[in-house]
TIVO-2410 file (N, C-alpha, C; in nm, 3 decimals):
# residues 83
REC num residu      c1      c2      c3 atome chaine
REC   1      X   1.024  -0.695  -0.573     N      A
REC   1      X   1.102  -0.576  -0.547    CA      A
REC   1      X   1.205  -0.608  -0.439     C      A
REC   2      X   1.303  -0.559  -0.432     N      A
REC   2      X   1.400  -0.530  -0.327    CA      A
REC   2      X   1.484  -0.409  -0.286     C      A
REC   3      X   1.481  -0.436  -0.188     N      A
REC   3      X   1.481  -0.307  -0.116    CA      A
REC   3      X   1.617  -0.221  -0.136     C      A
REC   4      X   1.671  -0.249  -0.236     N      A
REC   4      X   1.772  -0.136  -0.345    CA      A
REC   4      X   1.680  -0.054  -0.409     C      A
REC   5      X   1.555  -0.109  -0.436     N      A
REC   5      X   1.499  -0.037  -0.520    CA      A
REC   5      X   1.392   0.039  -0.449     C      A
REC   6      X   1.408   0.062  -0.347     N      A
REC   6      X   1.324   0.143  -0.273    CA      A
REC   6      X   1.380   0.281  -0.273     C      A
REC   7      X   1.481   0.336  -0.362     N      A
REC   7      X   1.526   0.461  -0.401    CA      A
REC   7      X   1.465   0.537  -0.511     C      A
REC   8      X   1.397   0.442  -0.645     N      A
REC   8      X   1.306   0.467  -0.756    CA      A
REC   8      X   1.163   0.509  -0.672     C      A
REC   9      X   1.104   0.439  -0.582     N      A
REC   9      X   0.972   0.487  -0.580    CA      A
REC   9      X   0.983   0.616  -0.502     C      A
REC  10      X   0.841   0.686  -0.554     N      A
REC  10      X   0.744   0.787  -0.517    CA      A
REC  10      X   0.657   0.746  -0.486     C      A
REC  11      X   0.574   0.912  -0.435     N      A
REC  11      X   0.426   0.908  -0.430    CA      A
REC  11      X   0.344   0.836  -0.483     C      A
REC  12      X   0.283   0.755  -0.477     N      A
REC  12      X   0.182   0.715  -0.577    CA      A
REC  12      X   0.195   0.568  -0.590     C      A
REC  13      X   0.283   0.501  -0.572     N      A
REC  13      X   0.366   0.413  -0.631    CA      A
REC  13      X   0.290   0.268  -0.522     C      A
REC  14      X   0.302   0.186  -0.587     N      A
REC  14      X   0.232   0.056  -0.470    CA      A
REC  14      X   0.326   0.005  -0.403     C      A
REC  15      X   0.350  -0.069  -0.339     N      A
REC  15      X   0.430  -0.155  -0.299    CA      A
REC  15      X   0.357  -0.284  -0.196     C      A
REC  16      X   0.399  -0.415  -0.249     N      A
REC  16      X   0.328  -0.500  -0.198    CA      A
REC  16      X   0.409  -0.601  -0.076     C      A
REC  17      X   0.353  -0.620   0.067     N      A
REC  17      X   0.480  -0.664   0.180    CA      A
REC  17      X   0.359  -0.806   0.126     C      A
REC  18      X   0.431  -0.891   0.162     N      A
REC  18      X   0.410  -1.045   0.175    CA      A
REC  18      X   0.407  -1.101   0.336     C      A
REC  19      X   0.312  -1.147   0.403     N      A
REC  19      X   0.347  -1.138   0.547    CA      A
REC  19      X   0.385  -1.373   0.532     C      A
REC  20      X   0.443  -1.324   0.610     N      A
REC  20      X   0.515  -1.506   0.681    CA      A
REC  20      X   0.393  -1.614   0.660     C      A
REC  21      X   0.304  -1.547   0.699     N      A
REC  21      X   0.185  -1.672   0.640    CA      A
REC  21      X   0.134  -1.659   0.490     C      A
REC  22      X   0.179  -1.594   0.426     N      A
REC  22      X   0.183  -1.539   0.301    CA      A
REC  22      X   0.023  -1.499   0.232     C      A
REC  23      X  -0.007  -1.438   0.336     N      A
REC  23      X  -0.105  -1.329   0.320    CA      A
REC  23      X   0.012  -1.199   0.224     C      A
REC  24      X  -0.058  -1.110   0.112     N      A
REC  24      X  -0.044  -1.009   0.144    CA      A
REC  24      X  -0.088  -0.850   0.120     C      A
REC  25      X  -0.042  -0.791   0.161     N      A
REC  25      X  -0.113  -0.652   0.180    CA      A
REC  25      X  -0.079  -0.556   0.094     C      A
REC  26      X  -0.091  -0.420   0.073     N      A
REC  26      X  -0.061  -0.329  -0.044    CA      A
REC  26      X  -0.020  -0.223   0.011     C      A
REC  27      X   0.002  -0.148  -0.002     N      A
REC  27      X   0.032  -0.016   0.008    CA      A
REC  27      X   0.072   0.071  -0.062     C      A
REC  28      X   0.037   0.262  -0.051     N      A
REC  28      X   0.065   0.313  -0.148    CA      A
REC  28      X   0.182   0.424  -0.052     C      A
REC  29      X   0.267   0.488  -0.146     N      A
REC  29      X   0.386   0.542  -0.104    CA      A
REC  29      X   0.302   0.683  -0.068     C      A
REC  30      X   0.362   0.745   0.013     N      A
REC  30      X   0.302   0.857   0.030    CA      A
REC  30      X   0.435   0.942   0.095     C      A
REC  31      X   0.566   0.932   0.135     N      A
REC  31      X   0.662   0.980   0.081    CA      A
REC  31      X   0.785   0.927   0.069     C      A
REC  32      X   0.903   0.996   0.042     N      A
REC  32      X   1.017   0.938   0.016    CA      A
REC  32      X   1.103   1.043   0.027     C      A
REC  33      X   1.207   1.021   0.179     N      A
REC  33      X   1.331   1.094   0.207    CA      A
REC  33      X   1.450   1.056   0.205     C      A
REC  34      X   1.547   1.150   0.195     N      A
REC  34      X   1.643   1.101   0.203    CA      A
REC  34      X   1.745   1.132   0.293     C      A
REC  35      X   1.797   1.072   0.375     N      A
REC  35      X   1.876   1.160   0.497    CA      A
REC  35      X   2.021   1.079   0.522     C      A
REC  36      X   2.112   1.169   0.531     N      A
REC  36      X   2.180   1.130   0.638    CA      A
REC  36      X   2.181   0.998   0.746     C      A
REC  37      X   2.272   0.956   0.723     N      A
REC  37      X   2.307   0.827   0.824    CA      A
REC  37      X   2.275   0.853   0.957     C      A
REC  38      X   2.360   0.940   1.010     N      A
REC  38      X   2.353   1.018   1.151    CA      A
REC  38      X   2.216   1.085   1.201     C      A
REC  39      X   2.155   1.086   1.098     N      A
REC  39      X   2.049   1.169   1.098    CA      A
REC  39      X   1.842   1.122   1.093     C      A
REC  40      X   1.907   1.004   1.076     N      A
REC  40      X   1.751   0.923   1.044    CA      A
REC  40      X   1.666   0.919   1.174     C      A
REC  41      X   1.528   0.975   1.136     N      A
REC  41      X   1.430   1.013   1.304    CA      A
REC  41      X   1.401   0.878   1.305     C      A
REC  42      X   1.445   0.777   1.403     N      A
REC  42      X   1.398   0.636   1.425    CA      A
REC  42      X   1.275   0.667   1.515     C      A
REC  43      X   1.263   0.780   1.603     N      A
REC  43      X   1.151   0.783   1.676    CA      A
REC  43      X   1.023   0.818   1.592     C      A
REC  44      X   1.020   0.868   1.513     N      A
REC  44      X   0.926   0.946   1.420    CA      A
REC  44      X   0.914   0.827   1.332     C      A
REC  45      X   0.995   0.719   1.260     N      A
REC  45      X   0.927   0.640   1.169    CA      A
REC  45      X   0.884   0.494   1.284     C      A
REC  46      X   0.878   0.490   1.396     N      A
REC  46      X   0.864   0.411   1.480    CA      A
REC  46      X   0.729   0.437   1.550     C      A
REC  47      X   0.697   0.532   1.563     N      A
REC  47      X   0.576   0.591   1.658    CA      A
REC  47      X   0.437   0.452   1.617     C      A
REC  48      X   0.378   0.441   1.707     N      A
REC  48      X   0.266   0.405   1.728    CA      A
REC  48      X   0.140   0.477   1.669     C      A
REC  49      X   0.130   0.593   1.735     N      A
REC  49      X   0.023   0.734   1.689    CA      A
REC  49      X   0.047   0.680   1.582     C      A
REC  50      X  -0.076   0.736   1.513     N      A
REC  50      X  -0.137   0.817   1.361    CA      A
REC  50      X  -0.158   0.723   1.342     C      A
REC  51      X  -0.210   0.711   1.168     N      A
REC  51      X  -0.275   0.616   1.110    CA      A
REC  51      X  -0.191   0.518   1.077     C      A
REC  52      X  -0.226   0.418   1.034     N      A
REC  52      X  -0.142   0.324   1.017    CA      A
REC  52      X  -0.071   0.313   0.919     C      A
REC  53      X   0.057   0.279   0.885     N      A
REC  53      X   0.186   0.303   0.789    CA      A
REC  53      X   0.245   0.179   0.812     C      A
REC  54      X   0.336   0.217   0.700     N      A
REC  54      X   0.454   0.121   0.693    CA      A
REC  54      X   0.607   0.202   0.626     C      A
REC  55      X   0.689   0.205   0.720     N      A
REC  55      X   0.823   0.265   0.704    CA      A
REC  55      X   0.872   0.170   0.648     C      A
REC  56      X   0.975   0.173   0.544     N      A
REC  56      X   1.063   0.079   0.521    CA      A
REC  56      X   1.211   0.191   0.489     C      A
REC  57      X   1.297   0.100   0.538     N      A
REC  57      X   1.422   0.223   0.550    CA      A
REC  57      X   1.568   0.139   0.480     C      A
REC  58      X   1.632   0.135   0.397     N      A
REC  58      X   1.736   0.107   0.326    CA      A
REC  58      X   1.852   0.222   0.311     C      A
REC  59      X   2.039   0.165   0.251     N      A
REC  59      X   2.079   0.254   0.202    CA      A
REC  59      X   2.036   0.312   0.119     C      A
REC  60      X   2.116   0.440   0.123     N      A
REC  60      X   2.058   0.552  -0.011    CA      A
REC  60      X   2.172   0.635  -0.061     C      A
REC  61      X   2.104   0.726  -0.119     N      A
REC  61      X   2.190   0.887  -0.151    CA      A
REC  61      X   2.327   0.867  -0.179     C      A
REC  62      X   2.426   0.949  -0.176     N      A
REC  62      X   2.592   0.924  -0.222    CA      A
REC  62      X   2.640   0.844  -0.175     C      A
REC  63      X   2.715   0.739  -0.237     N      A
REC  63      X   2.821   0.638  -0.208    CA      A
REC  63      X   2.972   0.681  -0.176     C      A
REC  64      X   3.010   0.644  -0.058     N      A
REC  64      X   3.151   0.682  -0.039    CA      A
REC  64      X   3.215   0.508  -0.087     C      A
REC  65      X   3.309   0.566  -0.224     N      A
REC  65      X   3.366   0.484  -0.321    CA      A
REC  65      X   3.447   0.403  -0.200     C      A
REC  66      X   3.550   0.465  -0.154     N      A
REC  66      X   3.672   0.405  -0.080    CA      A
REC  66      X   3.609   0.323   0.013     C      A
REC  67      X   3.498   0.328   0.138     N      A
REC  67      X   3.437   0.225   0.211    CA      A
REC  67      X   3.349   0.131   0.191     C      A
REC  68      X   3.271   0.202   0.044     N      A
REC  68      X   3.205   0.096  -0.029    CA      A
REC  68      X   3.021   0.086   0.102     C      A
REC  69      X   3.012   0.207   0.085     N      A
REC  69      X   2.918   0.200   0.217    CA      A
REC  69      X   2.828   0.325   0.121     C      A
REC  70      X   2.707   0.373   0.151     N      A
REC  70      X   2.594   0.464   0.122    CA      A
REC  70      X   2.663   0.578   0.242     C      A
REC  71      X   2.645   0.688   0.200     N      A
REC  71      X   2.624   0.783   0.327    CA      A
REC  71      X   2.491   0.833   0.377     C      A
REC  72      X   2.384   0.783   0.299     N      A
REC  72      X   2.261   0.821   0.370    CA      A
REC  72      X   2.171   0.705   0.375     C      A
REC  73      X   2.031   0.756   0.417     N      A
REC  73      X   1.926   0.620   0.444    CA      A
REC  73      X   1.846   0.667   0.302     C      A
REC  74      X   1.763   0.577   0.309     N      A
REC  74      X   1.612   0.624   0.180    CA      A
REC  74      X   1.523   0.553   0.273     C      A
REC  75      X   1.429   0.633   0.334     N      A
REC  75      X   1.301   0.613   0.429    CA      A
REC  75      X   1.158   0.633   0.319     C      A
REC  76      X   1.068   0.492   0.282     N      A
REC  76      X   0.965   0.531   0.241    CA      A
REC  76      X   0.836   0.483   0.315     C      A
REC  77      X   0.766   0.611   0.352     N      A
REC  77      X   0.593   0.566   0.438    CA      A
REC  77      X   0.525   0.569   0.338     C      A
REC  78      X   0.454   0.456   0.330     N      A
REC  78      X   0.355   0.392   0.307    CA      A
REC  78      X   0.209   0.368   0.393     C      A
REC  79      X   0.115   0.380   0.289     N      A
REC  79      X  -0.023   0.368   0.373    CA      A
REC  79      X  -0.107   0.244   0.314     C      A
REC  80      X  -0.181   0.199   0.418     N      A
REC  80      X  -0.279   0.085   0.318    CA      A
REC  80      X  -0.375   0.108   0.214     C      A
REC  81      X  -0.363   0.032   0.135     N      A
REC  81      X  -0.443   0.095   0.026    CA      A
REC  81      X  -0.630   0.068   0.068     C      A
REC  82      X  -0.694   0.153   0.076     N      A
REC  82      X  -0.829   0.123   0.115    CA      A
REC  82      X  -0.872   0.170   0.268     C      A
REC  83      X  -0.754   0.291   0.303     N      A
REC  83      X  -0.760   0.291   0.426    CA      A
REC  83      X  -0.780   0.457   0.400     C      A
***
């Protein structure tokens, strides 16, 4: 997968990270937003608290043609599977 395509998944959906020693781990989506550039809670997908997750954050949402840029993010949390 790559992370263009982190706009298709939902709920439910697996997603597998590969870690550097190439262990890897699973996870299941548990949501998917879409926000604004200006607007993305870096403190809220950053936090420490709660259970353990995995944010992954890419462009998203409408393309402004003329700059050739996304105008929003696509934020998906993820949880471990078995957790």
């Amino acid at each position: 997968m790559r992370f263009f395509t982190l706009r298709e998944l939902g709920p439910g959906d697996r997603v597998t990270v590969t870690r550097s020693d190439a262990t890897a781990r699973e996870f299941v989506v548990v949501a998917r937003e879409i926000h604004a550039r200006s607007a993305i809670l870096l403190d809220r997908c950053s936090a420490r608290a709660g259970a353990p997750r995995n944010t992954l954050i890419t462009c998203g949402g409408p393309a402004n043609v003329r700059t050739r840029h996304y105008r929003g993010t696509v934020m998906i949390t993820a949880r471990p599977v078995g957790r």
